[in-house]
N, C-alpha and C positions, 0 to 999 in steps of 0.2 A: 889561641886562647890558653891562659895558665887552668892546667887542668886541675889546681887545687883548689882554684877558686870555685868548681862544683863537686870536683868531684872526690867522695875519699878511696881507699884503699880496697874498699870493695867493689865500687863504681866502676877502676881501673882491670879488678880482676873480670870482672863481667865482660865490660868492654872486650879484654884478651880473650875469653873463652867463646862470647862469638866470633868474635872477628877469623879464630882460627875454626869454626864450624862454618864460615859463611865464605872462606877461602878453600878446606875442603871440601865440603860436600855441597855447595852450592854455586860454586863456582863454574865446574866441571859440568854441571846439569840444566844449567839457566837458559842456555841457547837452545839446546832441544826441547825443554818442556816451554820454551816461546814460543819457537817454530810449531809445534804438534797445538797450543791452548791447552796443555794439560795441570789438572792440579798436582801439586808434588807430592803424592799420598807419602810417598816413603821418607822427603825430609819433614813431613807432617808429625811421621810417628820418630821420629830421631829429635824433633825440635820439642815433643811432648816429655820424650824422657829426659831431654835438658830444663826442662821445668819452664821453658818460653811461651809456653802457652797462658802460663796466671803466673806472672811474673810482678804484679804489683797489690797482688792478692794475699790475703794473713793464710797459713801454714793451718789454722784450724776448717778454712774453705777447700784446702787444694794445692794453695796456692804457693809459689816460690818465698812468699813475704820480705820481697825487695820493696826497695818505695821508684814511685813516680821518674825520678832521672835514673834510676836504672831502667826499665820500661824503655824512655828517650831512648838510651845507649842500644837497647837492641834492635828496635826500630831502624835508627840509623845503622846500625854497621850492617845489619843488612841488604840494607836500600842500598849500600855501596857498592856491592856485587848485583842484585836485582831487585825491582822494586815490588813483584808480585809476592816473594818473599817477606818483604815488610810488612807488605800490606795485609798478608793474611793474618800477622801479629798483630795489628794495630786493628783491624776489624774487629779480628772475633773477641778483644780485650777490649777495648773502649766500647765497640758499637755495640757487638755482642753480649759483652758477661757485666759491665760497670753499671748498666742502669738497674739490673738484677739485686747484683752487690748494692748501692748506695739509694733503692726506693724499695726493694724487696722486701717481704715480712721475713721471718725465721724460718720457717718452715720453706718458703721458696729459696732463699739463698740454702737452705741444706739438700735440697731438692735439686737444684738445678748447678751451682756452682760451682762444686765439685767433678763434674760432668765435664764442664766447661776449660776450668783451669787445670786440673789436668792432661787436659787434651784428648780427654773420651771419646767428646763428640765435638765438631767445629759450630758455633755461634755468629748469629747475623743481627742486624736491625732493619726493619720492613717499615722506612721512614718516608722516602722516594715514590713518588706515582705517576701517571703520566701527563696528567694534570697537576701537581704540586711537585715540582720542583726546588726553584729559589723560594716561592712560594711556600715556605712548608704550613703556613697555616690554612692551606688552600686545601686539608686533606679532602677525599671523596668516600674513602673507606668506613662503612658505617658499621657500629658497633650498639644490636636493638638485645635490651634483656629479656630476656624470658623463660620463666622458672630458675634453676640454677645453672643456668646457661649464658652468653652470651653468642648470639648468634651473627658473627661476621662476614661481608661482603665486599669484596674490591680486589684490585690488583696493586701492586708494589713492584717498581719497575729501580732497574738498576744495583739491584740488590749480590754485597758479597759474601759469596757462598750459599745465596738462594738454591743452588743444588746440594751442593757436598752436604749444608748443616744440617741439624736435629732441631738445634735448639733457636727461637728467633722472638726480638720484641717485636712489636707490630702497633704503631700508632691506628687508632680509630674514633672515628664521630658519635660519644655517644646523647649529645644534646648538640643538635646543628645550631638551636636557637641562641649558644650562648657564644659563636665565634671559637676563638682558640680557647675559652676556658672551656667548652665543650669536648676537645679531643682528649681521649682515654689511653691507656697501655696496654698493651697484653702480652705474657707469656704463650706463646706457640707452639708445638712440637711436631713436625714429621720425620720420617725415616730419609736417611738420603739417597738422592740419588744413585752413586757409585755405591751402591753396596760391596758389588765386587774387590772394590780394590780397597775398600776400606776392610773388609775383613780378610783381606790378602796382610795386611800390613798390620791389623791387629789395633786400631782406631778407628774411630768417625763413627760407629754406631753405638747405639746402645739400646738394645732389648726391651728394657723397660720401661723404656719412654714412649706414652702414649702414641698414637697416630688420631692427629684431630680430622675428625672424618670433616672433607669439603678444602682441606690445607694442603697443598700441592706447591712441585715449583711447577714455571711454565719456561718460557721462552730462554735460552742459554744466549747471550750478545756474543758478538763476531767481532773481539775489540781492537781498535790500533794498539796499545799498551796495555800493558799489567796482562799478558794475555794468559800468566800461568796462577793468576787468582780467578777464582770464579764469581759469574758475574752474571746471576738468574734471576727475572720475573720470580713474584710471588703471587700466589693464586689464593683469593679466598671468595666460593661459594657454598653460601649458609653453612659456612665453615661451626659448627659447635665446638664452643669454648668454654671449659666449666668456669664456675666465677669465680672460683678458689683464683684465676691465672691471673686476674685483674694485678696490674704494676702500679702498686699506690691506690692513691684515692681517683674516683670517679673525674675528670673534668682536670688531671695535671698531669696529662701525658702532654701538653707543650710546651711549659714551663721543665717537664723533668729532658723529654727531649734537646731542650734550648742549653741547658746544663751540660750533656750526653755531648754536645755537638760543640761547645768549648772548649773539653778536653779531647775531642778528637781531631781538633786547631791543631791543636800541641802536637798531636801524633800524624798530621801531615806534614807538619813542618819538617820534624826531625825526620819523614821520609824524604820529603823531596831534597833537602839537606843532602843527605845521604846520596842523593842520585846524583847531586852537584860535586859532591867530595870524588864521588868514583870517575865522573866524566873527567873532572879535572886531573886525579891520579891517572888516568890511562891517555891525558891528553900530556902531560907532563911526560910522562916516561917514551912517550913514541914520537915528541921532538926533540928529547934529548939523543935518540937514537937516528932518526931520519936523515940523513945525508941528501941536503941540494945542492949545489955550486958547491964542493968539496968540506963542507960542514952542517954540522948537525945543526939544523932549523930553529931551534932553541936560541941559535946564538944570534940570532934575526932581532932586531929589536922591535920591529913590527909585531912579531911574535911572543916576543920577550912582555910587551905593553900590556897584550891579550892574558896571559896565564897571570900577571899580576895584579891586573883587574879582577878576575878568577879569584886567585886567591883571599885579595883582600875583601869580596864581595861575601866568599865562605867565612872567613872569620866573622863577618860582619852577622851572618844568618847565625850563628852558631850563638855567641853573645842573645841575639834577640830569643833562640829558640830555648835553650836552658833559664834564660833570664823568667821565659814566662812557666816553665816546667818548674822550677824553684817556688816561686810562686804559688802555683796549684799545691805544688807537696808542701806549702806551709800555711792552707789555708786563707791565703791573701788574696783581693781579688786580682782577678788577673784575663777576664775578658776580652779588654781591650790590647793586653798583650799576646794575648792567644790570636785576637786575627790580623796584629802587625806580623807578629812571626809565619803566620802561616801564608800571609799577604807578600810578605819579603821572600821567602825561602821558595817559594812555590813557581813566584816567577822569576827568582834566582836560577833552579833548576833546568826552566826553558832555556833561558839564556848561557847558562853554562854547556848544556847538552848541544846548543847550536853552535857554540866556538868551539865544541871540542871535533864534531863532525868536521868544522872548519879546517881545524889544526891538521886534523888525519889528510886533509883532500879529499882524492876520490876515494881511500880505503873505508874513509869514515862515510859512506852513502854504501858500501856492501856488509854482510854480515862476519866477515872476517873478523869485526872488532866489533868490542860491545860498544860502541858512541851512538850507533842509529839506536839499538835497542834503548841506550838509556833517552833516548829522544825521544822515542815515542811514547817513552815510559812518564816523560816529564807532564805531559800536555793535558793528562788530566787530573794533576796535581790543581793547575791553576780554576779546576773547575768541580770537583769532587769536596764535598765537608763545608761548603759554601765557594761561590765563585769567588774571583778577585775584586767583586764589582759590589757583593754583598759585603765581601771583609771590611771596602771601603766605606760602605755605610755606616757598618756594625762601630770600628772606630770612628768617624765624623758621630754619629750619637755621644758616643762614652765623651769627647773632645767637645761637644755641643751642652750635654748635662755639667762636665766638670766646669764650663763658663757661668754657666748656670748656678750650680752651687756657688 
């Protein structure tokens, strides 16, 4: 891809200055904090004073005040080296802190966002249940007023950084009778989990953030992939909630979620991108090196077929994935491109991580090389921000109304 065609001159320096943070300090650390499931508190607080945590955020919130394809770019060059990495950017910014940012009143975006995109404390979205999945308008978690309260109930399964965070939106039912115009928003707050290591490192808490009595996490998952982002149950019994937390108006937290969940098309794409770009660099460089029948492997045209499929496949994601991030940063619609891109890249990623295991042989099935890791890392690309199944929907509609029109 001609990199001028998105990107300019600071786009470029961005890009360099992760890529050299995510070659060293992430590089060197990815396989142990996979092995162990740990979060990375310490590139947590190195990725906070790089300003990656509110990276697409205005300079008066917190925030880095880059736009939207810079955001892309560190997503991806992350997910190059690891994808738990990425993913903790791309959570606690999309899922986390943008529905804040673009429904929040004043007062809550000065209240909470600052928090956020600094990298104070780490942010979740409590969208997920275990009953509403694909389903998300299937929520079960009810949200009953009373006084200046709301007083919430339910569990929220699947949730990133349901441990480490403070800060989390939380979909709930506050009229069942009206369907999805009935589910509501709310600002959350507990302490997290890791206190320890977070004030080992000098992030992830913040003092002054209420504790909503009834607001817990629960269950921590035992994952195949992403095993070094966290991935906790959220608990709420008669959890109280002042009303001041309400996100927007009464009855459009699914309409604001369905938003929320567009833009974070965008930011699975350019992860799984990212996991595609690296399997392919480390499958690239180890059959240029691999000696069988007295030459390097590479020179195999069997072989040779596979990494150009590869490549041409990535160009092809890359195109789609910027095409729809342009897009969003100009305002335009871009729904139907947000879930081709995340539709194409997501199960580009499978597909790449599976040739590249290929390439290596038996090397690529032990942990010597990062190819299994980025494998396992890929598979809930294709099912994580919507499945490949809902993406296909989601376009057949947009391709169904525009016949329509």
């Amino acid at each position: 891809m001609d990199d001028a065609l998105y990107f300019s001159e600071q786009h470029l320096a961005t890009r360099e200055m992760v890529r050299q943070f995510a070659r060293d300090e992430v590089a060197p650390v990815a396989a142990k904090l996979d092995a162990e499931a740990k979060f990375p508190w310490e590139n947590i607080r190195k990725m906070a004073d790089l300003g990656l945590l509110g990276v697409p955020w205005p300079e008066e919130l917190g925030g880095a005040g880059l736009d939207l394809i810079s955001y892309m770019i560190v997503i991806n060059e992350l997910a190059k080296v690891d994808a738990s990495h990425g993913l903790t950017i791309s959570a606690h910014t999309t899922l986390g802190t943008s529905p804040i940012v673009k429904f929040g009143t004043a007062a809550q975006k000065q209240r909470y966002v600052p928090l956020l995109a600094g990298g104070r404390v780490m942010g979740g979205f409590g969208l997920t249940e275990p009953e509403a999945g694909s389903d998300a308008g299937g929520t079960r978690t009810t949200a009953v007023r009373k006084g200046d309260r709301y007083i919430l109930n339910g569990v929220k399964r699947f949730i990133t950084h349901g441990s480490v965070g403070e800060i989390f939106v939380v979909t709930a039912v506050t009229d069942r009778s009206k369907g999805t115009k009935g589910i509501s928003s709310f600002i959350l707050t507990k302490p997290t989990s890791e206190l320890t290591a977070a004030e080992r490192v000098g992030v992830g808490h913040e003092p002054s953030l209420p504790a909503i009595a009834g607001f817990r996490a629960g269950k921590k998952e035992d994952k195949l992939g992403w095993r070094a982002s966290d991935t906790c149950e959220l608990i709420m019994e008669d959890a109280e909630v002042p009303a001041e937390n309400l996100l927007g108006a009464e009855g459009q937290g699914f309409v604001n979620f369905m938003q929320t969940l567009d833009n974070g098309r965008i930011g699975i794409a350019s992860l799984s991108l990212g996991i595609a770009e690296g399997a392919f660099e480390q499958a690239l460089r180890y059959t240029s090196t691999r000696k069988q029948f007295g030459q390097p492997v590479a020179h195999f045209q069997g072989v040779q077929f596979q990494l150009s499929d590869m490549a041409t496949q990535i160009e092809a994601g890359r195109h789609l994935m910027f095409h729809a991030a342009w897009l969003a940063q100009h305002k335009r619609p871009f729904s139907k491109e947000a879930a081709m891109a995340k539709l194409f890249c997501s199960e580009l990623a499978m597909r790449a991580t599976i040739t590249a295991v290929q390439l290596h042989g038996g090397y690529g099935y032990t942990k010597d090389y990062p190819v299994e890791r980025f494998m396992r890392d890929a598979k809930i690309c294709e099912i994580g921000e919507g499945t490949s199944e809902i993406q296909r929907i989601v376009i057949a509609r947009h391709l169904l109304q525009d016949l329509a029109d």
